[in-house]
C-alpha beads as a LAMMPS data file, in Angstrom:
LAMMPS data file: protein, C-alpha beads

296 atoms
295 bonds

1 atom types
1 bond types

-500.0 500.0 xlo xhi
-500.0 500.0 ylo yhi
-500.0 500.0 zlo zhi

Masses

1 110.0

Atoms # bond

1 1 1 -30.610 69.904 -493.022
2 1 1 -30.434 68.048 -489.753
3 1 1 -26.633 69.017 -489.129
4 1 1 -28.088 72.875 -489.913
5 1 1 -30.675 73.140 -487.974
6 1 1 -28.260 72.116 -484.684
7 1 1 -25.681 74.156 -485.450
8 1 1 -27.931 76.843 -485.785
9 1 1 -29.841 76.514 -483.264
10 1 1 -26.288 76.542 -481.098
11 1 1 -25.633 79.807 -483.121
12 1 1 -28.737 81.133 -481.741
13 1 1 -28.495 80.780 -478.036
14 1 1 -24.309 81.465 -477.873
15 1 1 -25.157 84.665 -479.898
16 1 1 -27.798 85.676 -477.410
17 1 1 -26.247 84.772 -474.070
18 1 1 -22.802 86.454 -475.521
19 1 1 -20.920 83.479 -473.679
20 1 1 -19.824 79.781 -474.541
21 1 1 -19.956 78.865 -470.489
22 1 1 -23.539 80.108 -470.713
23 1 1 -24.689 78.408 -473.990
24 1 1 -23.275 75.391 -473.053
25 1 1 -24.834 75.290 -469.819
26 1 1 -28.363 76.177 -471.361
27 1 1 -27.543 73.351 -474.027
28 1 1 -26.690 71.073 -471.508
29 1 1 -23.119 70.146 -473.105
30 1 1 -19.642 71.646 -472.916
31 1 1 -17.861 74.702 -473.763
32 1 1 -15.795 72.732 -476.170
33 1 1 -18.509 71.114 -477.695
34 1 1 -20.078 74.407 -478.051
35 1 1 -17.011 75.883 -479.454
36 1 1 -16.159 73.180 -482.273
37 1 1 -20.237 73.125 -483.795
38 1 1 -19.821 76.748 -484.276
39 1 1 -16.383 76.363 -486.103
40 1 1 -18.014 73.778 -488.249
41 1 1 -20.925 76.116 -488.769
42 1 1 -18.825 78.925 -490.343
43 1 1 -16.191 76.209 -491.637
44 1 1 -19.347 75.068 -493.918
45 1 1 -20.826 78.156 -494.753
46 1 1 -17.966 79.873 -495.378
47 1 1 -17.994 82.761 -493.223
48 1 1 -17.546 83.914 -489.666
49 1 1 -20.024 84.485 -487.153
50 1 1 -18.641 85.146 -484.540
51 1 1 -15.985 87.673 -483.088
52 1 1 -14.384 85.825 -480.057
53 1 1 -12.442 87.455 -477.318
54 1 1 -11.101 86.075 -474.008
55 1 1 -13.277 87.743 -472.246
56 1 1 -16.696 87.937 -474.584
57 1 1 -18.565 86.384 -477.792
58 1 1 -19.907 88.887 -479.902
59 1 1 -22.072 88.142 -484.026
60 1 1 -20.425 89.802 -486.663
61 1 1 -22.102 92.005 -488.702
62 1 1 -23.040 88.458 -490.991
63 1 1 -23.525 86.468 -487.814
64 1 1 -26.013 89.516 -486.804
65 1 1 -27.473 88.717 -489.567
66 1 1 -28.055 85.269 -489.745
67 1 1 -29.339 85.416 -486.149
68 1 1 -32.520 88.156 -487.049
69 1 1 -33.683 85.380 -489.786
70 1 1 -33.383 82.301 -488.161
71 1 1 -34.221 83.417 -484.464
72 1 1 -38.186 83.637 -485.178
73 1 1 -37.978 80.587 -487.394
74 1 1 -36.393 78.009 -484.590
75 1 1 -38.407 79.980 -481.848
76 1 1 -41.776 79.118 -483.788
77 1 1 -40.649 75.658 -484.055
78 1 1 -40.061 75.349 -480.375
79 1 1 -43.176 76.957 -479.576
80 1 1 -44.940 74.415 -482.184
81 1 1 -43.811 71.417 -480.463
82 1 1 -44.104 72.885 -476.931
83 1 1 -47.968 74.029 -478.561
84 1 1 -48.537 70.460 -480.132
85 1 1 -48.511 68.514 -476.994
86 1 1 -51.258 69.753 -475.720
87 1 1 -53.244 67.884 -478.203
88 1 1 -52.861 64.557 -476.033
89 1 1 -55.084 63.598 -473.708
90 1 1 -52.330 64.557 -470.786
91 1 1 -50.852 67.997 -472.328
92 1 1 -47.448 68.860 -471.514
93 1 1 -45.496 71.712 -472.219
94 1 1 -45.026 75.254 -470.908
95 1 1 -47.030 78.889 -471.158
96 1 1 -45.073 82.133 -470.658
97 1 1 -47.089 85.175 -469.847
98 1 1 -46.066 88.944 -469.370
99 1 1 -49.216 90.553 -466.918
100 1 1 -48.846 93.333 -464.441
101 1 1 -49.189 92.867 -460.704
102 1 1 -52.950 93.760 -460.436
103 1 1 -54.305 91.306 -463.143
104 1 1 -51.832 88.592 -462.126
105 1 1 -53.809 88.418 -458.396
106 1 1 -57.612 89.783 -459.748
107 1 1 -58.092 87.783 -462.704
108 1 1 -55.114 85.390 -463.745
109 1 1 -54.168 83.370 -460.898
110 1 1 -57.636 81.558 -460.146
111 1 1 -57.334 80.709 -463.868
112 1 1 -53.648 78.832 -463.787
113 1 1 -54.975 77.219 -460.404
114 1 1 -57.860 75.925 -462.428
115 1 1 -55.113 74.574 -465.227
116 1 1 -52.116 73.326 -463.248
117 1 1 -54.969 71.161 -460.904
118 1 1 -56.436 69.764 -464.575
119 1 1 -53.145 69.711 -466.480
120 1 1 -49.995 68.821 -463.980
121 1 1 -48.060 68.439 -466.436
122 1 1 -47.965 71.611 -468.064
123 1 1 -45.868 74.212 -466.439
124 1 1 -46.543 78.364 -466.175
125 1 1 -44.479 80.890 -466.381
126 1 1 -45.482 84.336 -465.589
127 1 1 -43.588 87.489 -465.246
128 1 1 -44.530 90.615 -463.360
129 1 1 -44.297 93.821 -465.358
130 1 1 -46.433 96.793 -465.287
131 1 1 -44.141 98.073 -468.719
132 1 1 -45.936 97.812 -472.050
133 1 1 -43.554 95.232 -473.479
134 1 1 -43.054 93.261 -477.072
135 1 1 -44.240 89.745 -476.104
136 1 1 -43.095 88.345 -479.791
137 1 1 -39.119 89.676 -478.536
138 1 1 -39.971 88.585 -474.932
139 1 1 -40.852 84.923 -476.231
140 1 1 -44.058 85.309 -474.232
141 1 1 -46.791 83.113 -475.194
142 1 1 -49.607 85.950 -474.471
143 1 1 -49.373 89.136 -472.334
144 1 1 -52.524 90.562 -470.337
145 1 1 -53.283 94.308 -470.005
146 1 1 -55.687 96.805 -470.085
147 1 1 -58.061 97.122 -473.656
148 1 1 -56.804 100.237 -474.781
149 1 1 -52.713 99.236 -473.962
150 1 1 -52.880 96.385 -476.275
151 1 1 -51.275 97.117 -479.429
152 1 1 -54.208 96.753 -483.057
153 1 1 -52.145 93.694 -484.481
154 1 1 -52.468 91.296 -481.551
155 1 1 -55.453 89.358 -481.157
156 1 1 -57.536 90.261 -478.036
157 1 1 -60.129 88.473 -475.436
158 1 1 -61.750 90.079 -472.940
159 1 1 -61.166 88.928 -469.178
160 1 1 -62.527 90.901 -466.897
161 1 1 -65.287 93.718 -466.890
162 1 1 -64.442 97.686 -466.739
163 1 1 -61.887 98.297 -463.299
164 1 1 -63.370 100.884 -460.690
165 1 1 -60.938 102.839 -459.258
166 1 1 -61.319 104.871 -456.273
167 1 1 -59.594 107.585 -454.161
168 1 1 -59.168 106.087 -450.511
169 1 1 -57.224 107.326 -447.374
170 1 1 -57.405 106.396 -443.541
171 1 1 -60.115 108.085 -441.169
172 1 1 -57.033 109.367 -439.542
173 1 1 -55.141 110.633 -442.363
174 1 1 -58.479 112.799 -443.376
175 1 1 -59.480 113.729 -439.869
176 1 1 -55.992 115.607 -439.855
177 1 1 -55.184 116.406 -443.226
178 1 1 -59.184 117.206 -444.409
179 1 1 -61.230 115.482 -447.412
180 1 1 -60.635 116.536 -450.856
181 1 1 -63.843 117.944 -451.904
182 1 1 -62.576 118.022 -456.158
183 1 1 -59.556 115.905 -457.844
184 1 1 -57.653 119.455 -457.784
185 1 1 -57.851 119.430 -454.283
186 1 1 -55.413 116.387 -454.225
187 1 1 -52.794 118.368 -455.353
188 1 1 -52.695 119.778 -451.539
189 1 1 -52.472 116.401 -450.027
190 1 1 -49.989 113.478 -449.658
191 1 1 -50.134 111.114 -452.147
192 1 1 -48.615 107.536 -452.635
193 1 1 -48.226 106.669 -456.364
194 1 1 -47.723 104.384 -459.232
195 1 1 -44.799 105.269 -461.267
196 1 1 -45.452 103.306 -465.205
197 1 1 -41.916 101.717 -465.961
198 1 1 -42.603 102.252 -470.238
199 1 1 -41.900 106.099 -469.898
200 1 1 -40.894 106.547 -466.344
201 1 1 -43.742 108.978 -465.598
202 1 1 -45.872 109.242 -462.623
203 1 1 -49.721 107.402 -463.059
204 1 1 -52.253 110.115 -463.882
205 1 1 -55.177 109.614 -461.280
206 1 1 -58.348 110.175 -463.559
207 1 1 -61.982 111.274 -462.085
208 1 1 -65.332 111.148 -463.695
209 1 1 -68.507 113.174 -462.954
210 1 1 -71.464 113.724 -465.220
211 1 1 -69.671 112.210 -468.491
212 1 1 -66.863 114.169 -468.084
213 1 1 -63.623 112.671 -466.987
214 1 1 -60.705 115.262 -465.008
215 1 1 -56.742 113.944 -465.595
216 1 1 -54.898 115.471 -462.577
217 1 1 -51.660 115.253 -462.450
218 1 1 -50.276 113.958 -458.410
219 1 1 -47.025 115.005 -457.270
220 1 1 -46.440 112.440 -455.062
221 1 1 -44.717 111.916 -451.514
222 1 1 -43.955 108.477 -452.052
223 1 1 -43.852 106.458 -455.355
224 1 1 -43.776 102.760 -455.740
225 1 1 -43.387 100.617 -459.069
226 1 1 -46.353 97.932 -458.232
227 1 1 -49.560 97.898 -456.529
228 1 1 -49.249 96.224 -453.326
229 1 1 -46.658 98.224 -451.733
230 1 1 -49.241 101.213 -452.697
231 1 1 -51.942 99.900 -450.684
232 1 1 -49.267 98.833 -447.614
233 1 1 -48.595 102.790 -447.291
234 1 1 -52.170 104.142 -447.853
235 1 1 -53.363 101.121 -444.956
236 1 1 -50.305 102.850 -442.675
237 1 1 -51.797 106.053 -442.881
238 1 1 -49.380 108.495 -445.005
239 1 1 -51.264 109.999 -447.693
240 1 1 -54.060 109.576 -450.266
241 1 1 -53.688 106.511 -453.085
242 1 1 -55.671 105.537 -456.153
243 1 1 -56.416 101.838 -456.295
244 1 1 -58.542 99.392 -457.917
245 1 1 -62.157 98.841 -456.294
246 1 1 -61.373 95.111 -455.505
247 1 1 -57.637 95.718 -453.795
248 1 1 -59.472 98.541 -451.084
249 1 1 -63.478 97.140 -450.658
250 1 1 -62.744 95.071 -447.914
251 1 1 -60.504 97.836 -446.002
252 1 1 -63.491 100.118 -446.750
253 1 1 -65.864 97.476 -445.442
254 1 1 -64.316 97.600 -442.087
255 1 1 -63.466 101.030 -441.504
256 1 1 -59.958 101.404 -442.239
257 1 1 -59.991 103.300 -445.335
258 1 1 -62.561 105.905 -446.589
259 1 1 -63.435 106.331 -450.010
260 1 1 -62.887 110.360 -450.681
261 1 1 -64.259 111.570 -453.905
262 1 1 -66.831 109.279 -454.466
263 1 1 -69.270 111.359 -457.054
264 1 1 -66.441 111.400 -459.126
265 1 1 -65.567 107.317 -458.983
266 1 1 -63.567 106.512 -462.669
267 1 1 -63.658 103.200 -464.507
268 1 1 -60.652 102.149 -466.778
269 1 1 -61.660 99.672 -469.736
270 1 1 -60.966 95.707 -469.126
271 1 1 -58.528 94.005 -469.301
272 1 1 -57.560 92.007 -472.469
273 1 1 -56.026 88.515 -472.831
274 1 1 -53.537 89.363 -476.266
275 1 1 -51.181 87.231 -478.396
276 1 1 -49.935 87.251 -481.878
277 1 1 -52.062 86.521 -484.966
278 1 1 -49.808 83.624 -485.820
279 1 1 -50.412 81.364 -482.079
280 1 1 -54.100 81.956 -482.904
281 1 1 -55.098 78.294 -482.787
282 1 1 -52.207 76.680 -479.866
283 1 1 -53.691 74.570 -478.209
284 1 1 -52.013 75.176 -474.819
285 1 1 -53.069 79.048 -475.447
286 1 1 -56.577 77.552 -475.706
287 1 1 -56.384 76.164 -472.422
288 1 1 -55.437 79.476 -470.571
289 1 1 -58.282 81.501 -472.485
290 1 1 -60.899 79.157 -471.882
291 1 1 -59.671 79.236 -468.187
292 1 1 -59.837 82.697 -468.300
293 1 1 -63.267 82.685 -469.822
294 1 1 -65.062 80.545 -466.785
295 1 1 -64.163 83.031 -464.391
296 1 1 -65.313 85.600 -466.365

Bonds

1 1 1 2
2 1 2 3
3 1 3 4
4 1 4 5
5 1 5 6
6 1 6 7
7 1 7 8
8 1 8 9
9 1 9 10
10 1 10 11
11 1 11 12
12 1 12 13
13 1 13 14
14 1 14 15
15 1 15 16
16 1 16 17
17 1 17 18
18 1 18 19
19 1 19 20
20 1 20 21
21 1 21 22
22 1 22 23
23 1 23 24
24 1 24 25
25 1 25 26
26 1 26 27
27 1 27 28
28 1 28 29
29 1 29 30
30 1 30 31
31 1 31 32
32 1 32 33
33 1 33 34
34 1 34 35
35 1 35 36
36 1 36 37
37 1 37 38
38 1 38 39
39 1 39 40
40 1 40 41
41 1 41 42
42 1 42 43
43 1 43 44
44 1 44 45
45 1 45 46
46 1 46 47
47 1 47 48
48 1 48 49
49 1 49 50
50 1 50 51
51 1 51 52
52 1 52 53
53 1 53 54
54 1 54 55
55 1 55 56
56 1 56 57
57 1 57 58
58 1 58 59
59 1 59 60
60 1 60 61
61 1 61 62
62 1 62 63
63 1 63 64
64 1 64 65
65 1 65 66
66 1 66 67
67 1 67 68
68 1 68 69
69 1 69 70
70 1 70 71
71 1 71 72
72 1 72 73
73 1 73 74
74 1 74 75
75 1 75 76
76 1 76 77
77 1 77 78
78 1 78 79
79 1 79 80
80 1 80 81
81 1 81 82
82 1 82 83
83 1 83 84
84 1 84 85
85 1 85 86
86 1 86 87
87 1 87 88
88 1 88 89
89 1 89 90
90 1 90 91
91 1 91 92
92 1 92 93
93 1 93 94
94 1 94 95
95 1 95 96
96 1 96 97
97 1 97 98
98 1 98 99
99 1 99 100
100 1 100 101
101 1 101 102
102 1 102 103
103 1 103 104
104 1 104 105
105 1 105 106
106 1 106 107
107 1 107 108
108 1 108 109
109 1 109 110
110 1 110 111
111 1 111 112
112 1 112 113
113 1 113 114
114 1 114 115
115 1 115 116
116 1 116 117
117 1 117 118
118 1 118 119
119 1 119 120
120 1 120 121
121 1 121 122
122 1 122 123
123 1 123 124
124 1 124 125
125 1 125 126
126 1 126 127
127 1 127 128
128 1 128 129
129 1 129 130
130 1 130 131
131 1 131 132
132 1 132 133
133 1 133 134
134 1 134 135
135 1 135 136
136 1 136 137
137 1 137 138
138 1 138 139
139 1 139 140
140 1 140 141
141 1 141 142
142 1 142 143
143 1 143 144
144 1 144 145
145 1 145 146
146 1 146 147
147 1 147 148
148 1 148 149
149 1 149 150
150 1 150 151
151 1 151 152
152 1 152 153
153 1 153 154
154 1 154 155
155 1 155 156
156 1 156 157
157 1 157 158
158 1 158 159
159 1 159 160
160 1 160 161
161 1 161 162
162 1 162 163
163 1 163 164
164 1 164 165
165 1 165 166
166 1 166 167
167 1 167 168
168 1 168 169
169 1 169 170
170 1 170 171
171 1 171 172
172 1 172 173
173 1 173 174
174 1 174 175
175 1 175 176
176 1 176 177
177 1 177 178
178 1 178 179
179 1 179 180
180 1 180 181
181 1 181 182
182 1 182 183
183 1 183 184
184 1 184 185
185 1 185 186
186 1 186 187
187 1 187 188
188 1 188 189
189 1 189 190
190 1 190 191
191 1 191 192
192 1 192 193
193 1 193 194
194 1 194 195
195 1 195 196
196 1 196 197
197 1 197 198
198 1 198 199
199 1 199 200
200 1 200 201
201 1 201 202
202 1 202 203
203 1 203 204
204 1 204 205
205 1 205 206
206 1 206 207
207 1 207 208
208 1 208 209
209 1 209 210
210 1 210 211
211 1 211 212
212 1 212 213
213 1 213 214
214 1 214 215
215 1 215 216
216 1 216 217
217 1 217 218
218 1 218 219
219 1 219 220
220 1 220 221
221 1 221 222
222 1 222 223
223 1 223 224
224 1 224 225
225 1 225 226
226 1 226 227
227 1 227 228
228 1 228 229
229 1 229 230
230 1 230 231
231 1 231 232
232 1 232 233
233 1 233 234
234 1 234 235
235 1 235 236
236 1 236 237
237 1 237 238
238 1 238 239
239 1 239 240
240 1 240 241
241 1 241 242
242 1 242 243
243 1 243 244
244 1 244 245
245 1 245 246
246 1 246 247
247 1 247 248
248 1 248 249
249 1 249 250
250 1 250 251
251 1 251 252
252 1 252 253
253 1 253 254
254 1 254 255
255 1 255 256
256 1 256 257
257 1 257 258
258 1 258 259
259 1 259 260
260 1 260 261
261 1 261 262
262 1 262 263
263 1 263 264
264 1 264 265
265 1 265 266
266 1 266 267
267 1 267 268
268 1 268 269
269 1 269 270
270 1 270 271
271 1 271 272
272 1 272 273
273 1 273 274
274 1 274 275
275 1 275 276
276 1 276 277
277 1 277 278
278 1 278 279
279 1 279 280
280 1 280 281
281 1 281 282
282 1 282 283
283 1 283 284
284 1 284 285
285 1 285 286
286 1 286 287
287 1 287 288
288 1 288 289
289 1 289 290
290 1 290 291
291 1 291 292
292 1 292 293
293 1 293 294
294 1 294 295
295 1 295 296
């Protein structure tokens, strides 16, 4: 079982990096070491795994297989030992997380700065992605987005309370270009935009006013994929953008934005700390959500 359980978990990572040199080097042995486990692998079972070319590695149609049965076996063992560490009194061990740009800098980071100054021995890992991805194939530990974006299966906490978002443009921009007095009216104007990676379509700016909530559709004269960038061009004076209440208050504060629009101000629901059913008790999980908790 011992012999297995290497040699498959060698299977595993030269099937997904489609490249002895790069298995090897993730492994931290050689090529030819590598190379001679996987022979004994199919030697012993009996079949082969893998199709091998100069140039490329490739699974078989049994080696595909093989590799969709054992990959979320050996990657919940990993996780289990990363997970069970945190049980001593000094936790080690690492915590992946898939959040977008705005959450990451409103809510998230003042948690792991709380963590990493508690626990310096655990490490974080987070990746930037506004795209609504599968954390279980990502081999994220928990992902953080809006309430209504997570999918029903995935266990959910609550991190931050409903997200304002308003309308905003320079004095100078609107001194020119005149103040929107309805959402429709935007459709007149410059506009700097979000454009959502999942389906590649621009972010519908949504207005509220007396319980009933206007979608309007922005054809944009510049688009960005993340926030910040968003509220560089508004700040520079180019069009009209549609940003979080939190990113924009101060720049209101001080004059150098202007809230257009305000009657109609629009709240999205909070966001959600998510994660799969089965990581429901990890202990390093535990760490981030009560984290996350405090602040809240």
């Amino acid at each position: 079982m011992k012999e297995n359980l290497h040699d498959l978990q060698a299977f595993m990572i030269v099937a997904q990096e489609r490249s002895f040199t790069r298995a090897a080097a993730k492994l931290g042995t050689s090529q030819s070491a590598i190379s001679q486990t996987l022979r004994n692998l199919e030697e012993r079972i009996g079949i082969k795994l893998l199709s091998r070319t100069t140039r490329s590695v490739s699974p078989t149609e049994a080696g595909e297989y093989l590799l969709n049965m054992i990959q979320p076996a050996l990657e919940d063992i990993e996780h289990g030992i990363n997970q069970i560490s945190a049980l001593r009194k000094n936790p080690t061990g690492t915590l992946r997380i898939n959040a977008d740009e705005y959450a990451i800098q409103s809510f998230l980071w003042s948690a792991i700065e709380k963590i990493i100054k508690k626990y310096p021995e655990i490490s974080i890992e987070i990746t930037s992605d506004y795209g609504l991805i599968d954390i279980v194939d990502g081999r994220f530990d928990a992902g953080i987005r809006r309430g209504g974006l997570v999918s029903k299966d995935m266990i959910a906490v609550r991190i931050s309370d409903g997200i304002s978002m308003l309308a905003v443009a320079t004095p100078e921009y609107l001194n020119q270009k005149g103040r929107p007095k309805h959402p429709t009216d935007l459709i007149e104007h410059d506009c700097v935009n979000l454009r959502l990676p999942t389906h590649g379509a621009l972010f519908r700016w949504q207005f509220t006013k007396n319980n009933k909530t206007q979608s309007v559709k922005i054809d944009a004269k510049i688009v960005f994929t993340t926030l910040s960038p968003v509220l560089q061009a508004v700040r520079s004076g180019v069009g009209i953008a549609y940003l979080p209440i939190d990113m924009v208050q101060a720049y209101i504060e001080n004059g150098e934005l202007e809230e257009i629009l305000k009657d109609w101000r629009h709240s999205y629901e909070p966001y959600h700390l998510y994660y799969p059913h089965r990581r429901e008790q990890a202990p390093l999980l535990n760490i981030l959500i009560n984290a996350l908790k405090e602040k809240l």
